[in-house]
Backbone as XML, in Angstrom:
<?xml version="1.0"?>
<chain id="A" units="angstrom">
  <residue number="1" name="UNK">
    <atom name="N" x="0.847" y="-1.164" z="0.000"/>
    <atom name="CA" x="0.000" y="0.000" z="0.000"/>
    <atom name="C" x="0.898" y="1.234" z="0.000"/>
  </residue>
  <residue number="2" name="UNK">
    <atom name="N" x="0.760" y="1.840" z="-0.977"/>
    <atom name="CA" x="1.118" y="3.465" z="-0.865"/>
    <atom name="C" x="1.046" y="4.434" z="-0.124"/>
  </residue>
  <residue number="3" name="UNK">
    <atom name="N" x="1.800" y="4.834" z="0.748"/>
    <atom name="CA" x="1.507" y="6.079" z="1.476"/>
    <atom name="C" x="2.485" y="6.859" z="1.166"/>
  </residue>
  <residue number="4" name="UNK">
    <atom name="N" x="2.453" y="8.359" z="2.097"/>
    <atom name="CA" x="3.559" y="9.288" z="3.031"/>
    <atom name="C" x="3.362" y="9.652" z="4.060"/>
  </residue>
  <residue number="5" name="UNK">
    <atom name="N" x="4.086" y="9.348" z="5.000"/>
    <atom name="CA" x="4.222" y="9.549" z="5.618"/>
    <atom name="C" x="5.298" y="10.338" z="6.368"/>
  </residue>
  <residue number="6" name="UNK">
    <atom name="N" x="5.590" y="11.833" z="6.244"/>
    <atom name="CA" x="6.517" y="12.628" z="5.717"/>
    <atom name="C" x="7.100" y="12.789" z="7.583"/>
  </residue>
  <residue number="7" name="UNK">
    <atom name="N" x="8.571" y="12.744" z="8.274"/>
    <atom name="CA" x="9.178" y="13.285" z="9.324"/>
    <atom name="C" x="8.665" y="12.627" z="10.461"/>
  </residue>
  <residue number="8" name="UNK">
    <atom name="N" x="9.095" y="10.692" z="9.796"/>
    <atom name="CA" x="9.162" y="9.757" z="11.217"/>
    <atom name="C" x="10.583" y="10.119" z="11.612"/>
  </residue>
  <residue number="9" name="UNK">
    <atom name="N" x="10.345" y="9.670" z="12.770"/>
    <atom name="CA" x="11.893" y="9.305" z="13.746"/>
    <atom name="C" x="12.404" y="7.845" z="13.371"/>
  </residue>
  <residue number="10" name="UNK">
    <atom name="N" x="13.350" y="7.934" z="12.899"/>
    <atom name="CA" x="14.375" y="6.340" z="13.213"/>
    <atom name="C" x="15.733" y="6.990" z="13.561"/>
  </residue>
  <residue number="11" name="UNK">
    <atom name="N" x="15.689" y="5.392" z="14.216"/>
    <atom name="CA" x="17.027" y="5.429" z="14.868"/>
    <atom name="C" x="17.559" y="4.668" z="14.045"/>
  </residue>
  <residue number="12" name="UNK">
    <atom name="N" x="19.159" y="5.035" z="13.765"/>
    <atom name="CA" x="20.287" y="4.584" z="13.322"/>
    <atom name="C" x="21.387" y="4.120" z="13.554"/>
  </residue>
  <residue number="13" name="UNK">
    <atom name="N" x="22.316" y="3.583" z="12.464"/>
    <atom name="CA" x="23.678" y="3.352" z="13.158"/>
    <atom name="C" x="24.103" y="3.446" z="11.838"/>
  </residue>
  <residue number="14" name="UNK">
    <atom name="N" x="25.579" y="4.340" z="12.354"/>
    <atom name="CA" x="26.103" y="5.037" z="11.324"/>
    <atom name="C" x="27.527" y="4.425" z="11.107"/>
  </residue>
  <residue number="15" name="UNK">
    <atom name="N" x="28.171" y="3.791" z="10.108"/>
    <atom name="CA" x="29.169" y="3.394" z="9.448"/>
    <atom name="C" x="29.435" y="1.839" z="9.452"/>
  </residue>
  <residue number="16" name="UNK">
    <atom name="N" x="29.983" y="1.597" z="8.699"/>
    <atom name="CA" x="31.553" y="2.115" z="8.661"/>
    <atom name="C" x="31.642" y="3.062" z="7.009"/>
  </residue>
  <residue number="17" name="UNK">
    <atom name="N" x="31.888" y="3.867" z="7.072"/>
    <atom name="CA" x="31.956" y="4.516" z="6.121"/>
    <atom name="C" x="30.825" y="5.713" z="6.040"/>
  </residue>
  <residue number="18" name="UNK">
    <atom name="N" x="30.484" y="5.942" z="4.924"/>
    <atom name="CA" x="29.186" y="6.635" z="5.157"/>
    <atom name="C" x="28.012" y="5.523" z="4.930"/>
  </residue>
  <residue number="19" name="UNK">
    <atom name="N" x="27.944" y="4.447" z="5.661"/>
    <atom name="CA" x="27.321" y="4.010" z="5.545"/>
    <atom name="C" x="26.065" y="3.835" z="6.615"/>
  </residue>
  <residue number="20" name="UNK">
    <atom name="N" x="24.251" y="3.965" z="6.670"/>
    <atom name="CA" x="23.393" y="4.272" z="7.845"/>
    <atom name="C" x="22.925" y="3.124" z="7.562"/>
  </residue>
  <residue number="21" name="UNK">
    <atom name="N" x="22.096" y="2.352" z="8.939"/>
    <atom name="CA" x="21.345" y="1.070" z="8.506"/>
    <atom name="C" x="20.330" y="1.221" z="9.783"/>
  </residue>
  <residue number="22" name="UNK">
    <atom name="N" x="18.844" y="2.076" z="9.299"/>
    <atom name="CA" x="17.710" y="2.107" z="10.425"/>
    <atom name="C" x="17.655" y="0.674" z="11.199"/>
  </residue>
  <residue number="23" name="UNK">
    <atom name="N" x="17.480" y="1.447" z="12.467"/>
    <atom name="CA" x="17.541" y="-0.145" z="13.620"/>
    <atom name="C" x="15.667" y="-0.085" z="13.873"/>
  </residue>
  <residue number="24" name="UNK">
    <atom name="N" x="15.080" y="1.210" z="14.205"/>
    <atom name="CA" x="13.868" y="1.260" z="14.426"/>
    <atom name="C" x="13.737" y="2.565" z="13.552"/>
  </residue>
  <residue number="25" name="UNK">
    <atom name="N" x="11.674" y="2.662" z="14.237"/>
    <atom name="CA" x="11.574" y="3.872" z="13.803"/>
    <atom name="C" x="9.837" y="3.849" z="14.498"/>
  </residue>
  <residue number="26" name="UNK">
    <atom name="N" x="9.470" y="4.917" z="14.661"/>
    <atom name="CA" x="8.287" y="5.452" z="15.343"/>
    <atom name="C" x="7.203" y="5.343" z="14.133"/>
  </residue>
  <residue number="27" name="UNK">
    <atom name="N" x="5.896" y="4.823" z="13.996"/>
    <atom name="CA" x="5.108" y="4.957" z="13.512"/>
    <atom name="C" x="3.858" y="5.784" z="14.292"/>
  </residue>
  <residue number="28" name="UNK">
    <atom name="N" x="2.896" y="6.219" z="14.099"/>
    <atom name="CA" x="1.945" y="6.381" z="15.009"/>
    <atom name="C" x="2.084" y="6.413" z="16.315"/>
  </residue>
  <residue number="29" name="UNK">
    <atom name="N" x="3.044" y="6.652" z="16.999"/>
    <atom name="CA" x="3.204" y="6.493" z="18.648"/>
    <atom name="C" x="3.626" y="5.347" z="18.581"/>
  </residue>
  <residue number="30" name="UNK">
    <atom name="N" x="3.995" y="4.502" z="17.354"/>
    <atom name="CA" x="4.385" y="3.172" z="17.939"/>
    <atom name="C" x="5.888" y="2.902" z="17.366"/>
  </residue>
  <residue number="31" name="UNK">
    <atom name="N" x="6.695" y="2.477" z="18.256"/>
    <atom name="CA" x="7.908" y="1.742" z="17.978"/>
    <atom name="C" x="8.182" y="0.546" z="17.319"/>
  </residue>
  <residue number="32" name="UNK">
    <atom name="N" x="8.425" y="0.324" z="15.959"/>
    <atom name="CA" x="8.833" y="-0.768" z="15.493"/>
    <atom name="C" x="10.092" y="-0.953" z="15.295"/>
  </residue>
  <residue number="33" name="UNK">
    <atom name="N" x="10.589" y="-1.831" z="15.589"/>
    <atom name="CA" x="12.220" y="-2.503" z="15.615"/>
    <atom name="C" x="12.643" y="-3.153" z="14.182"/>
  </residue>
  <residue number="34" name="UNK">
    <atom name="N" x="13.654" y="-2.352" z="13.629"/>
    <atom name="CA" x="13.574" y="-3.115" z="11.838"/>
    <atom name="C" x="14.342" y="-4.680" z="12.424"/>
  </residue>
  <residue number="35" name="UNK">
    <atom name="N" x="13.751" y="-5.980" z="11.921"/>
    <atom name="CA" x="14.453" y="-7.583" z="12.376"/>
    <atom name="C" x="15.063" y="-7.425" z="10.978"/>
  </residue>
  <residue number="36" name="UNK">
    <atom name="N" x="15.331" y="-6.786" z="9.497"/>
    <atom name="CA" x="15.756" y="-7.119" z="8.435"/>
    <atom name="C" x="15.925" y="-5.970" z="7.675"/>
  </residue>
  <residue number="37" name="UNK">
    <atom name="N" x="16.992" y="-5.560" z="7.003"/>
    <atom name="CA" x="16.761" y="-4.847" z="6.147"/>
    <atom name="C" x="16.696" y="-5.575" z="4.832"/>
  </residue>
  <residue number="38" name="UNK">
    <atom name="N" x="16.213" y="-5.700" z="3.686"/>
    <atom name="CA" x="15.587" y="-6.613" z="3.099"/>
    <atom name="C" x="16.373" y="-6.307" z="1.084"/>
  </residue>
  <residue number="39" name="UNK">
    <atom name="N" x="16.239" y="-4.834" z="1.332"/>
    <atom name="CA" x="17.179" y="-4.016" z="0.007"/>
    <atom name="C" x="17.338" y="-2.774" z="-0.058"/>
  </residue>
  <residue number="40" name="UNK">
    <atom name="N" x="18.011" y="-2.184" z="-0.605"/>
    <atom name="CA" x="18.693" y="-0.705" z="-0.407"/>
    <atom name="C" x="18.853" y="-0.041" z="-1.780"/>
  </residue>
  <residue number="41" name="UNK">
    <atom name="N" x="18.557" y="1.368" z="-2.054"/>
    <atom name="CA" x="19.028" y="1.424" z="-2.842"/>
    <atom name="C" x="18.901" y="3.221" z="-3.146"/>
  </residue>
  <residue number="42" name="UNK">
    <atom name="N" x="20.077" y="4.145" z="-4.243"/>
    <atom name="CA" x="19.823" y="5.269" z="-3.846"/>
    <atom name="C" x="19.069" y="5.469" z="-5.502"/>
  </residue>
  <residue number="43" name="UNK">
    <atom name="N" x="18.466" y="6.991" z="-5.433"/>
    <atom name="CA" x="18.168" y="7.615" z="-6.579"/>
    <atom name="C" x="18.110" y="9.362" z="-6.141"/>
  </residue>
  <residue number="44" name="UNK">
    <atom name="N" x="17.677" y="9.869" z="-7.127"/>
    <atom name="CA" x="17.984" y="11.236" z="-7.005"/>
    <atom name="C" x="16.158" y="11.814" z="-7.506"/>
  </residue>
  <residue number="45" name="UNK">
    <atom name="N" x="15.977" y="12.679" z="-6.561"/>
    <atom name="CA" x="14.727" y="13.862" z="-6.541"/>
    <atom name="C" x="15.280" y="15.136" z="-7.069"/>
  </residue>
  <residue number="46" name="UNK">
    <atom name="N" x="15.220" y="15.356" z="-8.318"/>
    <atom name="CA" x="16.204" y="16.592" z="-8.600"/>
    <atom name="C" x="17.469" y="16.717" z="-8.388"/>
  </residue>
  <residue number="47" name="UNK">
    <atom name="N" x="17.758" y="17.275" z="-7.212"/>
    <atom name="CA" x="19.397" y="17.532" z="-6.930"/>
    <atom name="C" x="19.369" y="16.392" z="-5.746"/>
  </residue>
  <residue number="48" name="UNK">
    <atom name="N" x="18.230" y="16.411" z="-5.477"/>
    <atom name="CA" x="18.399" y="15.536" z="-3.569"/>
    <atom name="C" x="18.472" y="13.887" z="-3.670"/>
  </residue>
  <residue number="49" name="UNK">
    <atom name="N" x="19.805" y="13.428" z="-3.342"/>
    <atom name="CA" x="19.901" y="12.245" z="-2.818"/>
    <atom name="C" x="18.877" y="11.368" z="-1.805"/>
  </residue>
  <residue number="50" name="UNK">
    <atom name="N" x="18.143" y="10.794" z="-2.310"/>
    <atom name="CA" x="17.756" y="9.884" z="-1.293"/>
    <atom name="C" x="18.250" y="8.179" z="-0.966"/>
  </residue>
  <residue number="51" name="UNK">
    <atom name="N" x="17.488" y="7.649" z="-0.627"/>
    <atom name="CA" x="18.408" y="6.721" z="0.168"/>
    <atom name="C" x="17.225" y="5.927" z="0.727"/>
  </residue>
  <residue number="52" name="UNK">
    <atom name="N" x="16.807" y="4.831" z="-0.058"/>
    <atom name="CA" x="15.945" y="3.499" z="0.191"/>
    <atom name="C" x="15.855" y="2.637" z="0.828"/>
  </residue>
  <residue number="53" name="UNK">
    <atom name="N" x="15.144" y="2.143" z="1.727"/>
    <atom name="CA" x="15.508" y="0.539" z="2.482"/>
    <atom name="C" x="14.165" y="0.203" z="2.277"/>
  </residue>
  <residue number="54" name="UNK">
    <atom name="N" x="13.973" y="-0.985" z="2.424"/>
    <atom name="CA" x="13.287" y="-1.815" z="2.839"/>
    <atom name="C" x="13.521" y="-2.646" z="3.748"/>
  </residue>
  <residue number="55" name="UNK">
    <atom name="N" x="12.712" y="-2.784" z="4.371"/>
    <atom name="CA" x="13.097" y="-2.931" z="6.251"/>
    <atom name="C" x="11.630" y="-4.101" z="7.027"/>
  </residue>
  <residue number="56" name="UNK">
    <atom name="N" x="11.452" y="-4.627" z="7.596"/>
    <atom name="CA" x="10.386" y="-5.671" z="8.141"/>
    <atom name="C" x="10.657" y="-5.349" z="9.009"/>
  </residue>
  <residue number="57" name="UNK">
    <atom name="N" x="9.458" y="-5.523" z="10.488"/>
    <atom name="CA" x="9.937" y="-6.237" z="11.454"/>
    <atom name="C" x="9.142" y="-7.166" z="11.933"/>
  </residue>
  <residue number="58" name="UNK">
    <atom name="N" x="7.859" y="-7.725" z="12.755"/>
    <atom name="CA" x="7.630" y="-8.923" z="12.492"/>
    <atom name="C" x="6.326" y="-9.208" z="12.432"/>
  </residue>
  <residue number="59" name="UNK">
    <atom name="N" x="5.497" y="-8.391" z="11.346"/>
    <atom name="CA" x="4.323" y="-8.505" z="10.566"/>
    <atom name="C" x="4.232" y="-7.722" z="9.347"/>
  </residue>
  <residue number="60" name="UNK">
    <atom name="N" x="5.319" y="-6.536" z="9.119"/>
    <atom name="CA" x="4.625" y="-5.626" z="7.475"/>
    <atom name="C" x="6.089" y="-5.798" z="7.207"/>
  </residue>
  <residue number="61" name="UNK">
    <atom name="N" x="6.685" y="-5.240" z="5.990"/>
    <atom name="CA" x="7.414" y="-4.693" z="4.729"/>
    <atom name="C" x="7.589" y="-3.479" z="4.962"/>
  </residue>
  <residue number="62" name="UNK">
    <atom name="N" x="7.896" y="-2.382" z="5.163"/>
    <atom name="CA" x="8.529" y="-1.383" z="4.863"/>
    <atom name="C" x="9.382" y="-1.153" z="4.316"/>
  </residue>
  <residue number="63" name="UNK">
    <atom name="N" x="8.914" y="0.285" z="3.591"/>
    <atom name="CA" x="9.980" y="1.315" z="2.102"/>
    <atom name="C" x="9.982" y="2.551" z="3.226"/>
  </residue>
  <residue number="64" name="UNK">
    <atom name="N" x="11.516" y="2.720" z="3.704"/>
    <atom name="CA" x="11.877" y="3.807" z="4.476"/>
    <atom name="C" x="12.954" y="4.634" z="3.620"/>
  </residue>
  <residue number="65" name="UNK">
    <atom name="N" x="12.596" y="6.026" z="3.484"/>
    <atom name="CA" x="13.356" y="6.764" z="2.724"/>
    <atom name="C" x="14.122" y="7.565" z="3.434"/>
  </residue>
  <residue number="66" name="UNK">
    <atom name="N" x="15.554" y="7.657" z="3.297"/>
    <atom name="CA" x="15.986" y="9.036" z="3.805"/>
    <atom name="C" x="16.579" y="10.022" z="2.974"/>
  </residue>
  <residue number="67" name="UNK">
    <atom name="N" x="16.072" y="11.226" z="2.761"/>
    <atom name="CA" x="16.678" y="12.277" z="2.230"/>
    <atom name="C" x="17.650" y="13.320" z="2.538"/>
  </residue>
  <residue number="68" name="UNK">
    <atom name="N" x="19.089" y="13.186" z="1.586"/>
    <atom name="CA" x="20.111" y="13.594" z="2.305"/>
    <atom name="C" x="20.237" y="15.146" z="1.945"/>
  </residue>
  <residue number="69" name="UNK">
    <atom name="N" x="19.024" y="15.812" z="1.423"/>
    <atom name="CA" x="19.461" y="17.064" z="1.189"/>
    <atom name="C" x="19.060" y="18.112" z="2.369"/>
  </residue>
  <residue number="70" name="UNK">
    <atom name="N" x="18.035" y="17.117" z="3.237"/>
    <atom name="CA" x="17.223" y="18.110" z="4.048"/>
    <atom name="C" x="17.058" y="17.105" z="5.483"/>
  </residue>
  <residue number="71" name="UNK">
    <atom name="N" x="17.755" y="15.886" z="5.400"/>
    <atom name="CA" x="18.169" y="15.105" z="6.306"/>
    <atom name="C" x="17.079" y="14.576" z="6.895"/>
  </residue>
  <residue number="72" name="UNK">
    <atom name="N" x="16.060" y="13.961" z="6.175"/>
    <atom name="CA" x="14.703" y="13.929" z="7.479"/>
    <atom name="C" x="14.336" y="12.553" z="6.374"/>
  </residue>
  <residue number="73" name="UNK">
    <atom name="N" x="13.326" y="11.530" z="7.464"/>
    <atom name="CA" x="13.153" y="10.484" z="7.410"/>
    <atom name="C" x="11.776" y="10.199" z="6.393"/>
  </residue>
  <residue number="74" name="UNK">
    <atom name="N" x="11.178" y="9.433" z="5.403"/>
    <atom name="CA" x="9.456" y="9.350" z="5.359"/>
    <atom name="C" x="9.625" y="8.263" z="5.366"/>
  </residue>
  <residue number="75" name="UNK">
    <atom name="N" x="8.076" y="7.375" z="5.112"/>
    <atom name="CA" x="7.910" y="6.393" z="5.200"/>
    <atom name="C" x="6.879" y="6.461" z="4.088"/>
  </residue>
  <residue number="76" name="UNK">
    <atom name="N" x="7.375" y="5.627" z="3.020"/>
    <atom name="CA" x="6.496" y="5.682" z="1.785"/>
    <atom name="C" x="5.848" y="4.619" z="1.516"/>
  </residue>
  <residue number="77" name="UNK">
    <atom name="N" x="5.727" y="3.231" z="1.655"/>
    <atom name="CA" x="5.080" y="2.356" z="1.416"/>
    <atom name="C" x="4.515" y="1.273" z="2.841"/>
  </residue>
  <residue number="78" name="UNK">
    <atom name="N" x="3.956" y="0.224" z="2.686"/>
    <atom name="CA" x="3.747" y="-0.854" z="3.539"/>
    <atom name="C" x="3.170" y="-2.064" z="2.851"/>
  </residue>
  <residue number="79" name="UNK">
    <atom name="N" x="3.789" y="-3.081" z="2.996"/>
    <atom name="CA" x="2.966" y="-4.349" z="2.489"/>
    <atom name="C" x="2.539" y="-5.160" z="3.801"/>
  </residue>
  <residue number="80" name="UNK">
    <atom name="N" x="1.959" y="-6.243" z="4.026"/>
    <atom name="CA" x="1.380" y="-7.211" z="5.044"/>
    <atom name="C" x="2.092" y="-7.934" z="4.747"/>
  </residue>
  <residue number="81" name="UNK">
    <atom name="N" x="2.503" y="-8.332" z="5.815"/>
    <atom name="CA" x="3.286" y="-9.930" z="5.336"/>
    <atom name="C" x="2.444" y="-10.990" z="5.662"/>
  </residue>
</chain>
């Protein structure tokens, strides 16, 4: 299912390199814990880098985006598992 969900919170961990890999992230007041990141991948919004995952934890699919021009988190998709 398609959404936006524009300026969740996740938490991260950052490197080795420039490399980020969301551990959680806040939905609705609720905390989900990513158990997988599943695929990754970048593309460009004009000038702005973003930065793809797909992420589970232990009932949906998540497409978590981060955008590196303005540094803030969305959450664009959900499947059911």
């Amino acid at each position: 299912m398609k959404i936006c969900e524009p300026n969740i919170r996740v938490g991260v961990i950052h490197g080795p390199g420039n490399r980020i890999a969301p551990v959680w992230f806040d939905l609705k007041h609720r905390k989900h814990t990513v158990r997988e990141i599943t695929n990754s991948w970048r593309d460009r919004q004009g000038e702005t880098v973003r930065i793809h995952f797909h992420v589970t934890d232990d009932g949906a699919l998540y497409e978590l985006v981060y955008d590196l021009g303005n540094t803030t988190w969305a959450l664009e998709q959900i499947e059911t598992l």
